[in-house]
C-alpha positions in Angstrom: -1.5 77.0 -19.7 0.5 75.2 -22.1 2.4 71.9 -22.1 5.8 71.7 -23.4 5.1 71.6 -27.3 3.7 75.2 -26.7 0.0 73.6 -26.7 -2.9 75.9 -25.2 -4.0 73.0 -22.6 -7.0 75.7 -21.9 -8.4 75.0 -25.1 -7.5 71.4 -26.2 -8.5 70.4 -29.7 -7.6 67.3 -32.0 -4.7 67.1 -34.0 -4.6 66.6 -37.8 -2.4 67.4 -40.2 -1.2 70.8 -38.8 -1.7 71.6 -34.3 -5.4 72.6 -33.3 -6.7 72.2 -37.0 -9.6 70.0 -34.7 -9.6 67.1 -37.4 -10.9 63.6 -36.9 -12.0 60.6 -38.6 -15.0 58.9 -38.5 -16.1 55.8 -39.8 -19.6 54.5 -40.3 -22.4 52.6 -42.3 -26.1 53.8 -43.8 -28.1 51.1 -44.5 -28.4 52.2 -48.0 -26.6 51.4 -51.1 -23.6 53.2 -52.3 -25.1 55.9 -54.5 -24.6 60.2 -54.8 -27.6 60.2 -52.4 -26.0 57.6 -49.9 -22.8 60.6 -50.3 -24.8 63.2 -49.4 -26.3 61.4 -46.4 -23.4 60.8 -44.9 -22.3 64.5 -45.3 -25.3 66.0 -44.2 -25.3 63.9 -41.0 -21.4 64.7 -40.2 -23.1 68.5 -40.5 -25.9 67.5 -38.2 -23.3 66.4 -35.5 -21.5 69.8 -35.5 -18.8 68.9 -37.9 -17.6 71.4 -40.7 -14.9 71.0 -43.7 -16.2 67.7 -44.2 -13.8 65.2 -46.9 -15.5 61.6 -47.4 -12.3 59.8 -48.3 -14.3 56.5 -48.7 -17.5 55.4 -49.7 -17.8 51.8 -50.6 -20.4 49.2 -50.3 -20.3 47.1 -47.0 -22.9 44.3 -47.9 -26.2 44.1 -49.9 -28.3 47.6 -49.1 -25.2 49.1 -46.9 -22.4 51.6 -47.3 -19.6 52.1 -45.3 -18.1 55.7 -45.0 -14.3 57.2 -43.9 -14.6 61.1 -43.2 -12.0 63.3 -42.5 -14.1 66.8 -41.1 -13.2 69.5 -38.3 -14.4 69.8 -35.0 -15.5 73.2 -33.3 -15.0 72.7 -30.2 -12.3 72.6 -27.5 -11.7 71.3 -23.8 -9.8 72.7 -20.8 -7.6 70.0 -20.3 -6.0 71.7 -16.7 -9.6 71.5 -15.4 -9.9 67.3 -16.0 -10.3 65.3 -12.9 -10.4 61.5 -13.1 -10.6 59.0 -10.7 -8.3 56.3 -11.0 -6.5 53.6 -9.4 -4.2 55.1 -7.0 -0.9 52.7 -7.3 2.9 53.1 -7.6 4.2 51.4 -10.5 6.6 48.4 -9.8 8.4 45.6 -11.4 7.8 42.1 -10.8 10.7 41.8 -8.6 10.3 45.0 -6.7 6.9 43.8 -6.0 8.2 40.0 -5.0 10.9 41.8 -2.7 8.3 44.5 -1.0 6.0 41.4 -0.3 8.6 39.4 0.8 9.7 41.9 3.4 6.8 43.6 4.3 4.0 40.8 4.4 6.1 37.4 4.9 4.4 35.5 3.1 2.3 34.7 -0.1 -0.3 36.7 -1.2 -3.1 34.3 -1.6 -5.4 35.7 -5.4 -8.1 34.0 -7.2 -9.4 34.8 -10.9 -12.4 34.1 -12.7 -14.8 35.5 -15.6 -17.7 35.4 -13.6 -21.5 34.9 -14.6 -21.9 33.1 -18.1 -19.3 35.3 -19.3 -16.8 32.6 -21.2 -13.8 35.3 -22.4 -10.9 34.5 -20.7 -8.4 36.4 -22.5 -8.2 39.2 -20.2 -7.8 36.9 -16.9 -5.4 35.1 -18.5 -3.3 37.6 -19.8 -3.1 38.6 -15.8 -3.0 35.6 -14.4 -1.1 33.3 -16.5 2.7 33.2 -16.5 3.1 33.9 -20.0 1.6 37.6 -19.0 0.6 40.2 -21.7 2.7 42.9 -23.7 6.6 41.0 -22.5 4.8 41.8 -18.2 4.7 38.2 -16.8 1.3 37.1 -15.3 0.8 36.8 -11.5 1.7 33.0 -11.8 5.5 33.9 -12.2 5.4 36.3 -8.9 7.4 34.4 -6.3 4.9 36.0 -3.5 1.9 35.3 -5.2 0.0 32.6 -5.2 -2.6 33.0 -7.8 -5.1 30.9 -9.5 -7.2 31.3 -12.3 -10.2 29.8 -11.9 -11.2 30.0 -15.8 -15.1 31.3 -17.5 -18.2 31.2 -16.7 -17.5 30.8 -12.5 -20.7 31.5 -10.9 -20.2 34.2 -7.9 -21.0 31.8 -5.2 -18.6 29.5 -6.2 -16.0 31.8 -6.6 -16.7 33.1 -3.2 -16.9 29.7 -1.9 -12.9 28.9 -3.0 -11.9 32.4 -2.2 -13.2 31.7 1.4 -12.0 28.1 1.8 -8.6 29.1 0.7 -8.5 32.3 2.7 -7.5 34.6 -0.5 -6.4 37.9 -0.2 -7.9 39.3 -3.5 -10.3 38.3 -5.7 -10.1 39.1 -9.5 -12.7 39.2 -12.0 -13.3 39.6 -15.4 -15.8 41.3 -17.3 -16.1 41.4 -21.5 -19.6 40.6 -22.5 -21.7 44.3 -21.3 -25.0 43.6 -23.6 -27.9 44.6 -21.3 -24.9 45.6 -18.8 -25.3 42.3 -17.4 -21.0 42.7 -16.6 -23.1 45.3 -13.7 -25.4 43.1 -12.0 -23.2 40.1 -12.4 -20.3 42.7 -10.2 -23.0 44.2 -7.9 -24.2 40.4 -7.4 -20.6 39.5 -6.2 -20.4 42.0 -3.6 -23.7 41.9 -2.3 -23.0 37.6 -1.8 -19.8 39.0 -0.1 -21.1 41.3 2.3 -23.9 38.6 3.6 -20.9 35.9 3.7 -18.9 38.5 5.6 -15.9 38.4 3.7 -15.9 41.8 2.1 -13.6 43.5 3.8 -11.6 40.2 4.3 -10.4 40.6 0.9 -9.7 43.2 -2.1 -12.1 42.8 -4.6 -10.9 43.9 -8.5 -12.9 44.3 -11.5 -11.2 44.3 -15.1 -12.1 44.3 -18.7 -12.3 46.3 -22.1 -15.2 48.3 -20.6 -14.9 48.5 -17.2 -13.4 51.9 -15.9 -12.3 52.5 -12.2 -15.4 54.4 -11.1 -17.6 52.2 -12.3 -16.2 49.0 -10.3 -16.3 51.5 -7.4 -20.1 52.2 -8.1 -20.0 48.3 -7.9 -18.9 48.0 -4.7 -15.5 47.1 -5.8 -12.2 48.4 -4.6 -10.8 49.0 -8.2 -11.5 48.5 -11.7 -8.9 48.1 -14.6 -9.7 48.8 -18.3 -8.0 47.5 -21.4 -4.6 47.5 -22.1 -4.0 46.8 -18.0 -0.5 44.9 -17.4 -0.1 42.0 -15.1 2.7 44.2 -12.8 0.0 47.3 -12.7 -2.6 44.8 -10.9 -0.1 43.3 -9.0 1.3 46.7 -7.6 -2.1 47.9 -6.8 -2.7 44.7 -4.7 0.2 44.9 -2.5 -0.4 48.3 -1.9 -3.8 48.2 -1.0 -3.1 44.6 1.4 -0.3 47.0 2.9 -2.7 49.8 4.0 -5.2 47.8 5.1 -3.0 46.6 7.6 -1.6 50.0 8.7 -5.1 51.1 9.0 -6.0 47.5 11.3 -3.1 48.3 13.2 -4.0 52.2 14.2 -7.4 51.0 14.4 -8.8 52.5 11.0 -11.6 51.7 9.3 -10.1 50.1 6.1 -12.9 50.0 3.5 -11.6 53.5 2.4 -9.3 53.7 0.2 -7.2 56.8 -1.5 -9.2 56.0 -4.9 -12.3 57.0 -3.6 -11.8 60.1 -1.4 -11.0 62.3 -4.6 -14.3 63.1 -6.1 -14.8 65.8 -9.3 -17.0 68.6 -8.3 -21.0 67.9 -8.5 -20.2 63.7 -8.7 -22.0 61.5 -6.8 -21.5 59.6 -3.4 -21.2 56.1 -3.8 -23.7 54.2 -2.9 -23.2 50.7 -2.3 -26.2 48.1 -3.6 
């Protein structure tokens, strides 16, 4: 199996200076000063990893008692790409107007969202570049949507309160930021959220999103949430996802469907876990 620049997809390797050479750079720092020894360290442990054909292009001294390392050196080994499965948000991809217009037409009204960093996290750059009109990467925030009314509620929202405006103002989605992951608090601060929600009864009243520079889809679904989005996520891609989902929901309410499913989740790679909800 090969793709169309006549790579063998069977056996995927990194790209160098020349195709399936299996280079890559790493980059790393021994607490030790800059020295021959400190060199030989750092190429014995590149060995250690499985590494050959090792080239340190830098060795320079980081601080006091530390080196920092560049190496160029060749993997061994390969992947078969055809045989990847990855679970992943499940959403057609839509500009902000063909969003507006299939919202417009299709629900009849507003899309109610609300945003927050949750917890004690206080890094708000992620919600805003959703939420806010200015957007992220020239895709306008949800505030500029015509059909969505979306407020961010800023950092450090605790999950009760956000649950508490999310169920005053009847919102259809509820978004929420994660950055800070030490001691993965980012996972009991999400499993918190939905556990509140389920005893408030409002989780399947609305469509709950996780996001950040860590958070991948499975592990919001693992969460108990309905989809997670990782860094580098635009404004229009959320957006899209959240019409979507609102729109099957109600197809599956009106053939009388459970709607807690959704596509995401159905397609599983082989010897993965169920989830199991906490």
């Amino acid at each position: 199996m090969s793709n169309m620049n006549g790579v063998n997809l069977k056996k995927l390797r990194p790209y160098g200076d020349i195709m399936d050479d299996g280079t890559v750079q790493l980059a790393f720092t021994l607490p030790v000063e800059p020295s021959e020894e400190a060199r030989e360290a750092a190429q014995q442990l590149v060995q250690k990893m499985g590494f050959d054909q090792i080239k340190i292009a830098t060795l320079e001294k980081a601080a006091n008692g530390f080196s920092f390392f560049v190496i160029y050196a060749n993997v061994k080994h390969s992947v078969d790409f055809s045989k990847i499965k990855v679970i992943k948000v499940q959403a057609e991809k839509r500009s902000r107007d063909e969003i507006d217009q299939l919202i417009q037409t299709r629900v009849g009204r507003k899309l109610k969202v609300f945003g927050a960093c949750t917890g004690f996290d206080a890094h708000t750059v992620g919600i805003d570049a959703i939420i806010n009109m200015k957007g992220f990467a020239g895709d306008y925030g949800l505030e500029r949507y015509q059909w969505i009314d979306a407020k961010n509620l800023g950092a450090q929202v605790q999950n009760e309160e956000l649950l508490r405006l999310a169920a005053t103002e009847k919102a259809d989605a509820v978004l929420v930021s994660k950055v800070v992951t030490q001691h993965n608090i980012h996972l009991r601060d999400m499993k918190d959220l939905i556990q509140r929600a389920e005893k408030l009864g409002l989780r399947d009243k609305m469509i709950f999103v996780s996001g950040g520079p860590r958070i991948t889809h499975p592990m919001a679904l693992e969460c108990g949430f309905d989809a997670g989005f990782g860094a580098g996520t635009k404004p229009s891609q959320v957006a899209s996802y959240l019409v979507d989902e609102f729109l099957r929901r109600g197809e599956a309410e009106d053939k009388g469907h459970p709607v807690r499913k959704t596509k995401s989740v159905t397609k599983r790679p082989a010897g993965d876990k169920k989830r199991k909800r906490s």
